[in-house]
VOPAGU-2260 file (C-alpha; in pm, 1 decimal, decimal comma):
REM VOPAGU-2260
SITE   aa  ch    i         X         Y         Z
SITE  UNK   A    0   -1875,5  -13874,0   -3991,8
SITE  UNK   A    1   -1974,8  -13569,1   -3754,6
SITE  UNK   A    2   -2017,2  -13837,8   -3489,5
SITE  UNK   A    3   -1668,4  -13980,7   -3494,9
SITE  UNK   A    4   -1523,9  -13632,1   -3549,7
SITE  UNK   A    5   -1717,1  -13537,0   -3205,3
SITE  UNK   A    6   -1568,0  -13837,8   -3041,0
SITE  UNK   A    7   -1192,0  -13780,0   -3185,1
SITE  UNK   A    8   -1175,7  -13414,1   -3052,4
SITE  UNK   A    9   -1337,3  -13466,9   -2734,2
SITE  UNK   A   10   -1089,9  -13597,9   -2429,5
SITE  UNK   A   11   -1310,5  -13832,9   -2222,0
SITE  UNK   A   12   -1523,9  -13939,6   -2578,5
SITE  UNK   A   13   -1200,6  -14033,4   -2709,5
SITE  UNK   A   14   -1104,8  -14199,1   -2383,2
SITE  UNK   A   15   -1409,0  -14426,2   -2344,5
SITE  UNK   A   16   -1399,5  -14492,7   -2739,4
SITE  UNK   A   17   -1054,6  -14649,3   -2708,7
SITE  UNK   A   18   -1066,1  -14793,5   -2353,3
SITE  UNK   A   19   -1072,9  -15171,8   -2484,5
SITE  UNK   A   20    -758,8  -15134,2   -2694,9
SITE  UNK   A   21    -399,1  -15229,1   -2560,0
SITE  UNK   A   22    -134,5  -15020,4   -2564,3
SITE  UNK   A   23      -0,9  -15154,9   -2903,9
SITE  UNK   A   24    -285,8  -15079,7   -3075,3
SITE  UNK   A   25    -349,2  -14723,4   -2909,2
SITE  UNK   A   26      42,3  -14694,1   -3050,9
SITE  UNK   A   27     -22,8  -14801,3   -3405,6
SITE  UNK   A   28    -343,2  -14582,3   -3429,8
SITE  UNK   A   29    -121,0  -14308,0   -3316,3
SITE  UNK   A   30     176,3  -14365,6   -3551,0
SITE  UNK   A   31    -182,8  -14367,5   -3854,4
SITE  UNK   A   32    -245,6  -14051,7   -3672,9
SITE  UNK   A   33      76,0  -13846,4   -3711,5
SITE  UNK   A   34      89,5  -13970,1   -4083,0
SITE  UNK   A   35    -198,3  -13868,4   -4119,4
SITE  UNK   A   36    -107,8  -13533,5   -3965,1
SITE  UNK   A   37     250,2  -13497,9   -4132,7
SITE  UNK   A   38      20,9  -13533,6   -4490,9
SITE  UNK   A   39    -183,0  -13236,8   -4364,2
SITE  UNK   A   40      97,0  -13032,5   -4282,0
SITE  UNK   A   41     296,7  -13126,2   -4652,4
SITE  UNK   A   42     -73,7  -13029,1   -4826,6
SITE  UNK   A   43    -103,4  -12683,2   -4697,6
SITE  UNK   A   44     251,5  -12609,8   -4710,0
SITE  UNK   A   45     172,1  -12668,8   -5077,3
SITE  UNK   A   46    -123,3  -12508,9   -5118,6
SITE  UNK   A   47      72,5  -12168,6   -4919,3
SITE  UNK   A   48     339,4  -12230,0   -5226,9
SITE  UNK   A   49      84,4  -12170,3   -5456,0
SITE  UNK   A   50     -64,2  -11913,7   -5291,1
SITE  UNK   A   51     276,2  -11739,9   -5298,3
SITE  UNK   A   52     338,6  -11813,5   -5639,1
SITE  UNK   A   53       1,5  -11674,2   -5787,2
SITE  UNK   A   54      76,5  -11334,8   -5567,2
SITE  UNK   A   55     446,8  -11320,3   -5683,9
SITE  UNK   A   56     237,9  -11329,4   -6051,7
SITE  UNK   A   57      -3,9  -11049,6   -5974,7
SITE  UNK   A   58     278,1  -10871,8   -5822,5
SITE  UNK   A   59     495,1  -10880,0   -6110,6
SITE  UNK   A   60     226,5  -10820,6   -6379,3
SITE  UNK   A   61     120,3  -10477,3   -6150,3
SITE  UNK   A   62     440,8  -10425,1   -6210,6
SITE  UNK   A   63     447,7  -10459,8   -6534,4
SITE  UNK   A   64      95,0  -10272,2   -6622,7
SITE  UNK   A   65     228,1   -9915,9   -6395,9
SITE  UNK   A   66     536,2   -9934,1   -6636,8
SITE  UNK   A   67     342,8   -9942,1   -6944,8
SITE  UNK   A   68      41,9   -9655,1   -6788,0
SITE  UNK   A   69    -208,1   -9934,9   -6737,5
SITE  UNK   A   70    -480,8   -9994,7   -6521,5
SITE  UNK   A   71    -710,0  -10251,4   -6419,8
SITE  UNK   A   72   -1015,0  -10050,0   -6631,0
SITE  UNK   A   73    -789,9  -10044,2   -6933,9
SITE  UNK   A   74    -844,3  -10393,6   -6946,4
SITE  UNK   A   75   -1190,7  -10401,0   -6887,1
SITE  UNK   A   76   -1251,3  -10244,0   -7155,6
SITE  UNK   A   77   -1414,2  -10319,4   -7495,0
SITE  UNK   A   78   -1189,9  -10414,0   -7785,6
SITE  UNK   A   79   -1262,4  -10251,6   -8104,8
SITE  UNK   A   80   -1409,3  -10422,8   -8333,6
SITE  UNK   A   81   -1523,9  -10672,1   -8085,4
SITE  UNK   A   82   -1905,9  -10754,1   -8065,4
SITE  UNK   A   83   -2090,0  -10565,6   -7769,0
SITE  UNK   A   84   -2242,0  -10814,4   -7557,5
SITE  UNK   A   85   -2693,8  -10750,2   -7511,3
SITE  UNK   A   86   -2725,4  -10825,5   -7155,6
SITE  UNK   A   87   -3039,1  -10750,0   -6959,1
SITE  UNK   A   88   -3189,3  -10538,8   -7276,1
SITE  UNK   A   89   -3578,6  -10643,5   -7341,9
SITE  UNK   A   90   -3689,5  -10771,6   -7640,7
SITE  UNK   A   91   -3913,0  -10481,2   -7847,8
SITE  UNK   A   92   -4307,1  -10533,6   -7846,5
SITE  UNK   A   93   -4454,9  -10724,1   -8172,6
SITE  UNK   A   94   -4813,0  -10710,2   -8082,7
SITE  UNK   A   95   -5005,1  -10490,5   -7824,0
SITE  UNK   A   96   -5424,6  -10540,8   -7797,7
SITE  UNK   A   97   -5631,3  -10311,6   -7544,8
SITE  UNK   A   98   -5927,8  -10525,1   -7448,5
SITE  UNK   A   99   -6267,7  -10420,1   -7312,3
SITE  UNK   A  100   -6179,7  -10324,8   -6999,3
SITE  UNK   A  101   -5905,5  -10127,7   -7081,2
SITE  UNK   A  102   -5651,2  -10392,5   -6991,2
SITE  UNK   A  103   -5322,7  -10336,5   -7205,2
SITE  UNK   A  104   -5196,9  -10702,2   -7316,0
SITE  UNK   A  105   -4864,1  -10695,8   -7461,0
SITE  UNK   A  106   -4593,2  -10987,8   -7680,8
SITE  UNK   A  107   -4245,9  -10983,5   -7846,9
SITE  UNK   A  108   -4386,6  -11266,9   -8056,2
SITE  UNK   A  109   -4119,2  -11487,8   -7874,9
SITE  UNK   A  110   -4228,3  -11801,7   -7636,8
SITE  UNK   A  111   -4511,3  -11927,6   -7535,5
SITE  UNK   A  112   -4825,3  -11746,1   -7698,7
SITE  UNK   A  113   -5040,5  -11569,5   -7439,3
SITE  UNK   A  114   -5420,8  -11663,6   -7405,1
SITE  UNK   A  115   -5546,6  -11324,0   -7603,8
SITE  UNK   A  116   -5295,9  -11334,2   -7873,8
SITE  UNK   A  117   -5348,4  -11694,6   -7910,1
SITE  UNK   A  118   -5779,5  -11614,0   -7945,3
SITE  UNK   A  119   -5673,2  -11346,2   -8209,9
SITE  UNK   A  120   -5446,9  -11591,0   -8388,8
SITE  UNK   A  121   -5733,6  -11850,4   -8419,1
SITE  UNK   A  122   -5942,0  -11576,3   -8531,4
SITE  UNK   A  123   -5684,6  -11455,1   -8779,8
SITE  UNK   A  124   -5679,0  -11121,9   -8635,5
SITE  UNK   A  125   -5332,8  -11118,0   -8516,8
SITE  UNK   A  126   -5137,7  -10935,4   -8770,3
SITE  UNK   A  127   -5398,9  -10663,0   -8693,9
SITE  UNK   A  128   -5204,2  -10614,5   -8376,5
SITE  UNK   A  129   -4874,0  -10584,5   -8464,6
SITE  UNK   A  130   -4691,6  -10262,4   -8390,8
């Protein structure tokens, strides 16, 4: 697609591209062209509608929050009664083992069992652990 885009916008590409066509077809490809063209144009004379709309909105409800004292962080705000999200809190420690070389090994007891706590678990020493 790049390569026909390359030839479309570029003068002599285009010129050499199209140099076997008559006249009658070099017209009908450029009627194509200005429909598709006039489409463009009705599509983002649409999409600028919209755009006006949705700022006439915001507008209008700005308006609306300065009459009743609002803000932008009043709305952010929690709702009471509402349940407080946990977001990028840690899980608390279960188990924590020290082994011989002083290591500190650490587990919420959640996923996949590290190698230590799974040896103590075999060994039924796990428990033994927990804090």
């Amino acid at each position: 697609m790049s390569d026909f885009i390359s030839i479309l916008t570029h003068a002599r590409r285009l010129q050499a591209a199209v140099r076997e066509l008559s006249v009658s077809e070099l017209e009908q490809v450029a009627e194509k062209l200005a429909a598709v063209i006039e489409t463009k144009k009705e599509q983002e004379a649409e999409k600028a509608r919209e755009l006006e709309k949705k700022q006439a909105l915001k507008d209008a409800i700005l308006k609306q929050m300065q009459e009743a004292g609002l803000d932008l962080d009043d709305l952010a705000g929690s709702e009471v009664g509402a349940p407080s999200k946990r977001t990028g809190q840690k899980r608390p420690v279960k188990y924590k083992f020290t082994d011989n070389a002083g290591k500190e090994h650490t587990w919420t007891g959640i996923g996949r069992t590290p190698k230590v706590f799974a040896e103590l678990k075999e060994q039924g020493k796990l428990e033994n652990y927990a804090v």
